[in-house]
N, CA, C and O atoms as a Tripos MOL2 file, in Angstrom:
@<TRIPOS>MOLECULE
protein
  248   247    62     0     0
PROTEIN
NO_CHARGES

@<TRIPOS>ATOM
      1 N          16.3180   75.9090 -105.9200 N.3       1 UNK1
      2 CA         17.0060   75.6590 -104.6720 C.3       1 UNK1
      3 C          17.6420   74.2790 -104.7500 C.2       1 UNK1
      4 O          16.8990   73.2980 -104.6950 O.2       1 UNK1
      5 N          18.7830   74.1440 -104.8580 N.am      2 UNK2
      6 CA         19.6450   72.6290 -104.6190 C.3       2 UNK2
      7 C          19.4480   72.3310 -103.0750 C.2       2 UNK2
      8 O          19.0170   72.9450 -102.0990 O.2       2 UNK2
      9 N          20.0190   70.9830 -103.3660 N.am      3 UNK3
     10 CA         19.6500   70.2940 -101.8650 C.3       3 UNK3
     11 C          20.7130   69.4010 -102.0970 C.2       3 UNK3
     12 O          21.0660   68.8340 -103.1310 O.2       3 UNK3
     13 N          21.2120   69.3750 -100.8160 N.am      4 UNK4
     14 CA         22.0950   68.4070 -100.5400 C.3       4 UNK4
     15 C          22.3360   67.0940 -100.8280 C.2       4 UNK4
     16 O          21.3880   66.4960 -100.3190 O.2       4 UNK4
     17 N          23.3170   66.0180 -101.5380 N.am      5 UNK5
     18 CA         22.8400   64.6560 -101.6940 C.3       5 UNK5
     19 C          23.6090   64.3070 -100.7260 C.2       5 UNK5
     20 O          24.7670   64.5700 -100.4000 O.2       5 UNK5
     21 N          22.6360   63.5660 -100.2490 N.am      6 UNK6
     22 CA         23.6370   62.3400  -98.5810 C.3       6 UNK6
     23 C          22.7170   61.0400  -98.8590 C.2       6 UNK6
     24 O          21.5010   60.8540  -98.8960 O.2       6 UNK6
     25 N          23.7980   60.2710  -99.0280 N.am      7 UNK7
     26 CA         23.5220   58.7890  -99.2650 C.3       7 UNK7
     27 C          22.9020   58.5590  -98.0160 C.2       7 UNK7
     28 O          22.8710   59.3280  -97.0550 O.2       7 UNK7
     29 N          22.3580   57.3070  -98.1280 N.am      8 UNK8
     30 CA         21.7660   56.4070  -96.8680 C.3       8 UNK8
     31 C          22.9020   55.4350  -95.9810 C.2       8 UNK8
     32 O          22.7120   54.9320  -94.8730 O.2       8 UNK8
     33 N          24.1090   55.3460  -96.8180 N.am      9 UNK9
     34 CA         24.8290   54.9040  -95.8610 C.3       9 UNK9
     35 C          25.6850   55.9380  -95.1070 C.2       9 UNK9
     36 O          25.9860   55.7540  -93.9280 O.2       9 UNK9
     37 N          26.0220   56.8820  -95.7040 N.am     10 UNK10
     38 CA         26.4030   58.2120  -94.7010 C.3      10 UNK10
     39 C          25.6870   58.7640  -93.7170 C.2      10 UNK10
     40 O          26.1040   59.1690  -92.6320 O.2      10 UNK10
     41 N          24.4580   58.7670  -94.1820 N.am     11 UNK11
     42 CA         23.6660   58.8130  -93.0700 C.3      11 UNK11
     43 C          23.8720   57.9300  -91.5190 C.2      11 UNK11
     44 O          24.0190   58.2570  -90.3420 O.2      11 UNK11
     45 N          23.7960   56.8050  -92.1960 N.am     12 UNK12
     46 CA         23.8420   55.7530  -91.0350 C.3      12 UNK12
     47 C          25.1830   55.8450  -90.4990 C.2      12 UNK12
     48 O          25.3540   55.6370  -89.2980 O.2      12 UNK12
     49 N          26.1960   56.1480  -91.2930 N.am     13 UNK13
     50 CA         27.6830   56.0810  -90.5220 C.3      13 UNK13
     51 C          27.4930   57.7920  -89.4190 C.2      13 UNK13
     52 O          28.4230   58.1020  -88.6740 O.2      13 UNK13
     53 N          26.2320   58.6760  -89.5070 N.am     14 UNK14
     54 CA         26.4150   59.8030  -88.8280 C.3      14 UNK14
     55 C          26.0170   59.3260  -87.8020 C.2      14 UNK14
     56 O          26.5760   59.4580  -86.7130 O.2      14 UNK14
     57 N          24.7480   58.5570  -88.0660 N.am     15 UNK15
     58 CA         23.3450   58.0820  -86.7440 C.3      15 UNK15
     59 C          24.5540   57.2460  -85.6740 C.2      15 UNK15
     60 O          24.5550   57.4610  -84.4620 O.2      15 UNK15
     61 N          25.5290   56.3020  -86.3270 N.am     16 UNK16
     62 CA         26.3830   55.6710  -85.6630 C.3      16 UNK16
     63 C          27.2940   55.9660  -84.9350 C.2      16 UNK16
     64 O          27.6880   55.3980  -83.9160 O.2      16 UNK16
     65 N          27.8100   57.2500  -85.6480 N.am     17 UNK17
     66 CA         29.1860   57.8650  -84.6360 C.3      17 UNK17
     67 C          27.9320   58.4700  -83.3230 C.2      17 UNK17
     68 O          28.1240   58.4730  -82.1070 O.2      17 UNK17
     69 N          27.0370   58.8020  -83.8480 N.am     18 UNK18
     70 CA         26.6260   60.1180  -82.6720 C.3      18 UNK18
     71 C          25.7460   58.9070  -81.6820 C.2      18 UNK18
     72 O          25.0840   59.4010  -80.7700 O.2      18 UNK18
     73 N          25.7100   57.4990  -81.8040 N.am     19 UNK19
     74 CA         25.1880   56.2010  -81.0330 C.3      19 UNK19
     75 C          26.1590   56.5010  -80.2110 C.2      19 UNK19
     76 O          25.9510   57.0060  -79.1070 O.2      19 UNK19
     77 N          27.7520   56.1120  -80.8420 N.am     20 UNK20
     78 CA         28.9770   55.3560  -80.2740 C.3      20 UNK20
     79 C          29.3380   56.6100  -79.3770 C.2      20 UNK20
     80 O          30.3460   56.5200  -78.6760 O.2      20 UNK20
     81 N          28.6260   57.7170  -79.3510 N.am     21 UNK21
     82 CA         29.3030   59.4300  -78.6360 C.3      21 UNK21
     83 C          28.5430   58.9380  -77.7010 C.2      21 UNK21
     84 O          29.0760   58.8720  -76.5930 O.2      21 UNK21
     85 N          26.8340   58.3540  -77.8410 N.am     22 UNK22
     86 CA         26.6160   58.7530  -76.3840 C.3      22 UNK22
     87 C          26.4430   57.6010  -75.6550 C.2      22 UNK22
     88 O          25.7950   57.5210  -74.6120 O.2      22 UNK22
     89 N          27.0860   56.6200  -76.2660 N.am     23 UNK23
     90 CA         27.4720   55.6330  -75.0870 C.3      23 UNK23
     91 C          28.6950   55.9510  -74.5870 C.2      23 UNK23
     92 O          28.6140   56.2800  -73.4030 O.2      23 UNK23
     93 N          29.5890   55.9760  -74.9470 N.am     24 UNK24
     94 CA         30.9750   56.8680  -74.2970 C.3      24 UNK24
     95 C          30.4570   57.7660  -73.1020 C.2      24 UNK24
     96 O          30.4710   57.3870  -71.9300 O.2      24 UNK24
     97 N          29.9730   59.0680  -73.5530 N.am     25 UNK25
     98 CA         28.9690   59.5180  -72.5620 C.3      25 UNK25
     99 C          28.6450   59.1340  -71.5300 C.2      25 UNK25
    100 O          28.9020   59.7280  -70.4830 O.2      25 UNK25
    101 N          27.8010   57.7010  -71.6370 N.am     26 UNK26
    102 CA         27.0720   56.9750  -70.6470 C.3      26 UNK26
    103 C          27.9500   56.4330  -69.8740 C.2      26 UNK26
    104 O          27.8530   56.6310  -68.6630 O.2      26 UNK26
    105 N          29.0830   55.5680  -70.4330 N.am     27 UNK27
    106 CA         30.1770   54.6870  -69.3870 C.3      27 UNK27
    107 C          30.5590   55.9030  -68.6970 C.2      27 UNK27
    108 O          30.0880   56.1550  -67.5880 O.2      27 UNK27
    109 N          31.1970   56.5030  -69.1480 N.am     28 UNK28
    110 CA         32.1570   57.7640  -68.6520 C.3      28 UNK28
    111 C          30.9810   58.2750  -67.2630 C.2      28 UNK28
    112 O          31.3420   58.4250  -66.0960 O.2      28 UNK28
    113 N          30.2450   58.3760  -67.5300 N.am     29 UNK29
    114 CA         29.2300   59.1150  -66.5250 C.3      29 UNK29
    115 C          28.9230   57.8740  -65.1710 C.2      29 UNK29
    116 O          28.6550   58.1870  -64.0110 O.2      29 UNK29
    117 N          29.0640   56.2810  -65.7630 N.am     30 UNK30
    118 CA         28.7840   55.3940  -64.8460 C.3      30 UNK30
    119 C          29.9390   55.7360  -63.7640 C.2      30 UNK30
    120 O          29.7040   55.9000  -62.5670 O.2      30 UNK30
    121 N          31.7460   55.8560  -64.5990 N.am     31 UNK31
    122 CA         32.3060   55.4840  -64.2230 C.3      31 UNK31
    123 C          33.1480   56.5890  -63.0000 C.2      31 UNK31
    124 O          33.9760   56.2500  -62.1540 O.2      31 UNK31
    125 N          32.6320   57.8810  -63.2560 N.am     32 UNK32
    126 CA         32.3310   58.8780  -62.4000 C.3      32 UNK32
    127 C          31.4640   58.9120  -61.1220 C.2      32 UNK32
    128 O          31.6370   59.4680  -60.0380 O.2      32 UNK32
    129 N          30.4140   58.0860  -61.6360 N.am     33 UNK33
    130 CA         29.6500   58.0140  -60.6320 C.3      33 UNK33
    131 C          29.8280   57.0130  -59.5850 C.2      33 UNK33
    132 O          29.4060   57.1740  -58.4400 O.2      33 UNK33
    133 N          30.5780   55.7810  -60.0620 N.am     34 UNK34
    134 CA         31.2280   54.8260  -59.1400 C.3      34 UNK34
    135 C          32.6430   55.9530  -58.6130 C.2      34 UNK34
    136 O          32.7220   56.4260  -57.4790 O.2      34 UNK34
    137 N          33.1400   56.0770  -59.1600 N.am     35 UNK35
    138 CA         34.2150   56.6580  -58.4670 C.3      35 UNK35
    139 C          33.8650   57.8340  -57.3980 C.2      35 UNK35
    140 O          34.8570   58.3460  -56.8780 O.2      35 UNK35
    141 N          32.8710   58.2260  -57.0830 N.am     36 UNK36
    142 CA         32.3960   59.4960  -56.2870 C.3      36 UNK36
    143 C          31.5580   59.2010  -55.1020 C.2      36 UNK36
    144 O          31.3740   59.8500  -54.0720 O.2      36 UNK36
    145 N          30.9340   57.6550  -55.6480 N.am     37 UNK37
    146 CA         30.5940   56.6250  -54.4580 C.3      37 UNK37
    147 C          31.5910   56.3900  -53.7870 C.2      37 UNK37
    148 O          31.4380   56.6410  -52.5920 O.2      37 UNK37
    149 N          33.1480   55.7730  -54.2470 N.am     38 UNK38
    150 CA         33.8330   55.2570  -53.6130 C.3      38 UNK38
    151 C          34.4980   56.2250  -52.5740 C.2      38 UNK38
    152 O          34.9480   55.9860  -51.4530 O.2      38 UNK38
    153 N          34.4210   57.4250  -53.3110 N.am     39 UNK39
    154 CA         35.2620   58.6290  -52.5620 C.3      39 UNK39
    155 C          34.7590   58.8790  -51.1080 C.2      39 UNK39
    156 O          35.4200   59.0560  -50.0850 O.2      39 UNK39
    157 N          33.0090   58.8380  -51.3500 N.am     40 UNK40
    158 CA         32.3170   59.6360  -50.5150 C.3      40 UNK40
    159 C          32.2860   58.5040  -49.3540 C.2      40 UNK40
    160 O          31.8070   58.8860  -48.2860 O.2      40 UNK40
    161 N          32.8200   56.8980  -49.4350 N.am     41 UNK41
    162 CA         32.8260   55.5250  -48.2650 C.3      41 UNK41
    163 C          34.1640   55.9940  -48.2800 C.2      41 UNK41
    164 O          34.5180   56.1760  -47.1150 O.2      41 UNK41
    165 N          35.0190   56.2550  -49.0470 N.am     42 UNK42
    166 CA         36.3800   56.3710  -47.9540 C.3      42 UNK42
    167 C          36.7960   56.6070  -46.8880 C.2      42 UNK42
    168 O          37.7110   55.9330  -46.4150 O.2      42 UNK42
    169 N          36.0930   57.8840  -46.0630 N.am     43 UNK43
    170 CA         36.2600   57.8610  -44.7450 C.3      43 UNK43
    171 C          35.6530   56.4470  -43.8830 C.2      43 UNK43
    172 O          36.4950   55.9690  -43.1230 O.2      43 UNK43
    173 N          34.5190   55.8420  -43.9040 N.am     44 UNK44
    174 CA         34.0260   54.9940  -43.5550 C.3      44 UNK44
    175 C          35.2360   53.8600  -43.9720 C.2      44 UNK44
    176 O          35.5180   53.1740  -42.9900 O.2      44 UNK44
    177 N          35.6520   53.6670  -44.6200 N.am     45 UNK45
    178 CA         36.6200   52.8990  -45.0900 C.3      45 UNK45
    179 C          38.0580   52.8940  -44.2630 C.2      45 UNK45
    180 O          38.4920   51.9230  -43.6440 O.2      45 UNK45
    181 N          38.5130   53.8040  -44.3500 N.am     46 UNK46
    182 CA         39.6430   54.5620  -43.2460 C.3      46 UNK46
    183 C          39.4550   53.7280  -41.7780 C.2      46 UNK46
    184 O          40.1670   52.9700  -41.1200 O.2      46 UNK46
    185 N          38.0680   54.3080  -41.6360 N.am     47 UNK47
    186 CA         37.7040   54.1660  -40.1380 C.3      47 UNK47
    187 C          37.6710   52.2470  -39.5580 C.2      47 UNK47
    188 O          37.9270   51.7510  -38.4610 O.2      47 UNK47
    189 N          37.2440   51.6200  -40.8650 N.am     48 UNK48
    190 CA         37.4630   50.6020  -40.6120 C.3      48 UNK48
    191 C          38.9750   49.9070  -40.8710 C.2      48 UNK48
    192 O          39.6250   49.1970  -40.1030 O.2      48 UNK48
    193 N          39.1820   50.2000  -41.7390 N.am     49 UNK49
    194 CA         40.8980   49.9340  -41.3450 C.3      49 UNK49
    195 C          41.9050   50.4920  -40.1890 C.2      49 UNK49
    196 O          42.9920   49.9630  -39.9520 O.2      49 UNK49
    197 N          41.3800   51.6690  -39.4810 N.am     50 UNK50
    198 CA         42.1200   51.4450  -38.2280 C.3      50 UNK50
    199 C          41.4160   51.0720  -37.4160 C.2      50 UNK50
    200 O          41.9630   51.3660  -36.3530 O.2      50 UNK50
    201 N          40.5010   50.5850  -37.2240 N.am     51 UNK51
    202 CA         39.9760   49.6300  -36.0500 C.3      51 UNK51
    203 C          40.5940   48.2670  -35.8650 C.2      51 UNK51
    204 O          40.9880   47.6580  -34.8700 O.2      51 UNK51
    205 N          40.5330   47.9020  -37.5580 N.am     52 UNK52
    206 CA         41.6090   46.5090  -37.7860 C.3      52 UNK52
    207 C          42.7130   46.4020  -37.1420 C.2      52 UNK52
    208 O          43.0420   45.5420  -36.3240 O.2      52 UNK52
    209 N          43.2820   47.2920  -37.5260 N.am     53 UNK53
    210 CA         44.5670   47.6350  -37.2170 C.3      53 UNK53
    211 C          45.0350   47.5390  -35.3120 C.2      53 UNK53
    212 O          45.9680   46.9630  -34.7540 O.2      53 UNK53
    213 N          44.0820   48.2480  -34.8570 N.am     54 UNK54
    214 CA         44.0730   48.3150  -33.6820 C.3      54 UNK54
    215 C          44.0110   46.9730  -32.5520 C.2      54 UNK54
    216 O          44.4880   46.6820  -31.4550 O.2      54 UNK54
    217 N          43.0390   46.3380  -33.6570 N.am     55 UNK55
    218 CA         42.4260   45.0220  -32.8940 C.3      55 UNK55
    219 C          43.4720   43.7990  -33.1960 C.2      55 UNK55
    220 O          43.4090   42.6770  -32.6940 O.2      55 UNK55
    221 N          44.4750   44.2830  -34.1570 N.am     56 UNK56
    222 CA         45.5980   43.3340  -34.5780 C.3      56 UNK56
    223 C          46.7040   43.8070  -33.6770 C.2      56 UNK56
    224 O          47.5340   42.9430  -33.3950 O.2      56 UNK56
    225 N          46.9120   45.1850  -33.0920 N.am     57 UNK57
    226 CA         48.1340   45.7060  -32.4440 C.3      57 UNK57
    227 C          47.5460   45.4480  -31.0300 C.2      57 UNK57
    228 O          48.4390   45.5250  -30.1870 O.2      57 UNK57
    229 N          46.4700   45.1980  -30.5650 N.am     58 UNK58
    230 CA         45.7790   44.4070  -29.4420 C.3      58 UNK58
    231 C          46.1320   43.0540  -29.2690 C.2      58 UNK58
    232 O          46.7150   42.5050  -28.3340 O.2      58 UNK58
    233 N          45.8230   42.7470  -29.9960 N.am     59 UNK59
    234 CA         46.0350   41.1130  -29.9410 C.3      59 UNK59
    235 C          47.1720   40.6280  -30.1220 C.2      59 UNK59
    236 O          47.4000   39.4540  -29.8300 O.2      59 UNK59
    237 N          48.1480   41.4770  -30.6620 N.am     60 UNK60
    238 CA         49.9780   40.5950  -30.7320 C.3      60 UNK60
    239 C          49.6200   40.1710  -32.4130 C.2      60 UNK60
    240 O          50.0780   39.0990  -32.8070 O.2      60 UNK60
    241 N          48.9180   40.9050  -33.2480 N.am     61 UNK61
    242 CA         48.9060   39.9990  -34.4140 C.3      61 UNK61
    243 C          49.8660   40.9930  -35.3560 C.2      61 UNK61
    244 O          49.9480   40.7740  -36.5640 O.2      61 UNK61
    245 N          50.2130   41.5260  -35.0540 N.am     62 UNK62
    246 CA         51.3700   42.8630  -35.8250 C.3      62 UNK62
    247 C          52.6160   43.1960  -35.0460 C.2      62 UNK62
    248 O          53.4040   44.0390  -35.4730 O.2      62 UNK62
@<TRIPOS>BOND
     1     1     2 1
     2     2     3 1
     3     3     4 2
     4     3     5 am
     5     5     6 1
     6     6     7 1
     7     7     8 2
     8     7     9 am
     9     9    10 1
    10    10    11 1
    11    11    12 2
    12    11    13 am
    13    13    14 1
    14    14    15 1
    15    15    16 2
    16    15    17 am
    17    17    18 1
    18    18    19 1
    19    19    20 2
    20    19    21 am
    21    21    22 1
    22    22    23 1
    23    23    24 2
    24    23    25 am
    25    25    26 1
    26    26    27 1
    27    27    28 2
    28    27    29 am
    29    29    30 1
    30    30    31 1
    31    31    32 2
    32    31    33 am
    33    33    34 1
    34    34    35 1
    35    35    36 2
    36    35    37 am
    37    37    38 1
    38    38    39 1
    39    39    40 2
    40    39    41 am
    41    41    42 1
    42    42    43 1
    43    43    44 2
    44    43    45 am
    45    45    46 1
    46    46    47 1
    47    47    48 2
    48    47    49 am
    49    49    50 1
    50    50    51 1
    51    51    52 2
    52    51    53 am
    53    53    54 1
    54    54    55 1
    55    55    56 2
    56    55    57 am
    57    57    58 1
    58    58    59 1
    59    59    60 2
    60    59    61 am
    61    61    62 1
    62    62    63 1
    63    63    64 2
    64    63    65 am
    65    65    66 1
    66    66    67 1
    67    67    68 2
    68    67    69 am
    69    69    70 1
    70    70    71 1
    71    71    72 2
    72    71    73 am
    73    73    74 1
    74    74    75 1
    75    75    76 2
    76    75    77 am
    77    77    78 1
    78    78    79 1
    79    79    80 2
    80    79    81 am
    81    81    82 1
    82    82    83 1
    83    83    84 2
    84    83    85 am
    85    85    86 1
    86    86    87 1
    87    87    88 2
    88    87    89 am
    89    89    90 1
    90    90    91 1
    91    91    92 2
    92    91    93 am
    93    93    94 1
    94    94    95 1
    95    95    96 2
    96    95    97 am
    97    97    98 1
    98    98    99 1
    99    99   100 2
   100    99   101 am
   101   101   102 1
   102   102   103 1
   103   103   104 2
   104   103   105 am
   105   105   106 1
   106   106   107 1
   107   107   108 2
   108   107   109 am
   109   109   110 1
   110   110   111 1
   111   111   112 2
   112   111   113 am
   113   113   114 1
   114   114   115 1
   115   115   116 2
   116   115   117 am
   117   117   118 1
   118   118   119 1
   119   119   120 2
   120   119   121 am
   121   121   122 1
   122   122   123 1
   123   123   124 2
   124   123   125 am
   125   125   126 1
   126   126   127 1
   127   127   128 2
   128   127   129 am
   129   129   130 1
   130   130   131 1
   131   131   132 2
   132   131   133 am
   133   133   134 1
   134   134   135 1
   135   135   136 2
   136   135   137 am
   137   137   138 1
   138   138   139 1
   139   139   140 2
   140   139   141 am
   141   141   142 1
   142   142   143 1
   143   143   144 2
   144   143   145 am
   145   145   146 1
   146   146   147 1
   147   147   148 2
   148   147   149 am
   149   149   150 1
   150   150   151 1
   151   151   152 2
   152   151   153 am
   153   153   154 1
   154   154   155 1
   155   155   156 2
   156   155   157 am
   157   157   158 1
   158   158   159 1
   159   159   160 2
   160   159   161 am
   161   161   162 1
   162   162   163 1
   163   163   164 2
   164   163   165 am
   165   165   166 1
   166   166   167 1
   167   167   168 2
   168   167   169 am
   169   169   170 1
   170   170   171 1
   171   171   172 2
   172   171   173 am
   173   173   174 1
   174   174   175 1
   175   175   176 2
   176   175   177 am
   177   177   178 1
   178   178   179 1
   179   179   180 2
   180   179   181 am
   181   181   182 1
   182   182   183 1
   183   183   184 2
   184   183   185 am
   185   185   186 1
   186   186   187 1
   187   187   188 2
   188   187   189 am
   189   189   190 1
   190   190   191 1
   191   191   192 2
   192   191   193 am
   193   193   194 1
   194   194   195 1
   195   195   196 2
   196   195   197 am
   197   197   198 1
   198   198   199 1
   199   199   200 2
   200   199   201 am
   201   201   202 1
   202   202   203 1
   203   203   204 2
   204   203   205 am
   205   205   206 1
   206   206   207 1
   207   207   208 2
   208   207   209 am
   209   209   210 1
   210   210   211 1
   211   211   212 2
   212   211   213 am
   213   213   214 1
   214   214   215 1
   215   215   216 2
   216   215   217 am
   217   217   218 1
   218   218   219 1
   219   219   220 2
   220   219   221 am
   221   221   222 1
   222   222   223 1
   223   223   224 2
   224   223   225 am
   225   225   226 1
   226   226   227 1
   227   227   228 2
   228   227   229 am
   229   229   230 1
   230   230   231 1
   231   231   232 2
   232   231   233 am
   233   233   234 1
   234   234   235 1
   235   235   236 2
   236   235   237 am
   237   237   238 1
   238   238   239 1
   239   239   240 2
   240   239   241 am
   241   241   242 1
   242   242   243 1
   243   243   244 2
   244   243   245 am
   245   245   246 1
   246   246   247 1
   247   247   248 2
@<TRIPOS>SUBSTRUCTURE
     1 UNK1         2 RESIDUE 1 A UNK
     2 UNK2         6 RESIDUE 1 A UNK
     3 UNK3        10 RESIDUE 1 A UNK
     4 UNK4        14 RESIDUE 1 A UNK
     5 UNK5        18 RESIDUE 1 A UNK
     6 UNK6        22 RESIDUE 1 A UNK
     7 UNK7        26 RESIDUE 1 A UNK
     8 UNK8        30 RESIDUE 1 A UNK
     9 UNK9        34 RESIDUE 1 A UNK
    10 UNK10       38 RESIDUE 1 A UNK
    11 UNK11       42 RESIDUE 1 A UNK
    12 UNK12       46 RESIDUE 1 A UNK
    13 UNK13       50 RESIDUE 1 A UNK
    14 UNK14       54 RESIDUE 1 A UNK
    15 UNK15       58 RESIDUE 1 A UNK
    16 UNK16       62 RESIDUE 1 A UNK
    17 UNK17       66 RESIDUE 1 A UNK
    18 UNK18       70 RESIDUE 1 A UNK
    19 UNK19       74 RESIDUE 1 A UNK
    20 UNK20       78 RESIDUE 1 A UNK
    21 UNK21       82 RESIDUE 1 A UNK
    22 UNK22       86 RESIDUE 1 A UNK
    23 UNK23       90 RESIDUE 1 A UNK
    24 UNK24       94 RESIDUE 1 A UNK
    25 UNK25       98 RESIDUE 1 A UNK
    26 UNK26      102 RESIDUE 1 A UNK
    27 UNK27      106 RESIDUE 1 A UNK
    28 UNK28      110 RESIDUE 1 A UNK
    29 UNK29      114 RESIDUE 1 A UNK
    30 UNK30      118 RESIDUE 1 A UNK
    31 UNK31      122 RESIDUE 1 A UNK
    32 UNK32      126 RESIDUE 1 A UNK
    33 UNK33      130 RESIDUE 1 A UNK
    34 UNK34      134 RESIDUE 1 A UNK
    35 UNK35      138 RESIDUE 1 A UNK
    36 UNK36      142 RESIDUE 1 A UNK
    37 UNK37      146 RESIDUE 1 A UNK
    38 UNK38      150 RESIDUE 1 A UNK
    39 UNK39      154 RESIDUE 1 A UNK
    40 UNK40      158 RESIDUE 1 A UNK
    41 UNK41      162 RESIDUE 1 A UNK
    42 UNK42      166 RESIDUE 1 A UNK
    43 UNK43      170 RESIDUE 1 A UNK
    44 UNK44      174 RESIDUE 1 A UNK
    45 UNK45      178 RESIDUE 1 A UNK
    46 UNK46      182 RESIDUE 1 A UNK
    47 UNK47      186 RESIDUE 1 A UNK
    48 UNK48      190 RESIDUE 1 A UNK
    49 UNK49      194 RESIDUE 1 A UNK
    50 UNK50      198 RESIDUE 1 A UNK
    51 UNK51      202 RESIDUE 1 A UNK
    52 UNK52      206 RESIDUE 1 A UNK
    53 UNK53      210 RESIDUE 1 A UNK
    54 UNK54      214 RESIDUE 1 A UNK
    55 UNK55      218 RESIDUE 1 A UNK
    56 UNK56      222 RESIDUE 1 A UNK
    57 UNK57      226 RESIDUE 1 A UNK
    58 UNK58      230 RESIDUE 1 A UNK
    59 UNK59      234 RESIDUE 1 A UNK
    60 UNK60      238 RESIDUE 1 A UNK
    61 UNK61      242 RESIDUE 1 A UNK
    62 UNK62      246 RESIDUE 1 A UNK
């Protein structure tokens, strides 16, 4: 039965790509997850910008 030869530095260049995959992974997943926070305060967000708004078209500031 033959067996495969894989160096030790091929090895490590595999262990490395499949590191560098699942940090990609990880940001990507942070950066989803901030963005789905931000989505889900937008109305709250909204709501405070027309209050602003209001309290500036109240006051003569617009």
């Amino acid at each position: 039965m033959n067996r495969g030869k894989l160096d030790v530095e091929d090895l490590l260049k595999v262990v490395l790509a499949l590191v560098i995959v699942w940090l990609l992974v990880e940001i990507v997943g942070a950066l989803l997850s901030v963005t789905f926070t931000l989505l889900n305060a937008l109305p709250t967000i909204i709501g405070v910008v027309v209050v602003v708004l209001i309290v500036l078209w109240l006051t003569d500031r617009i």
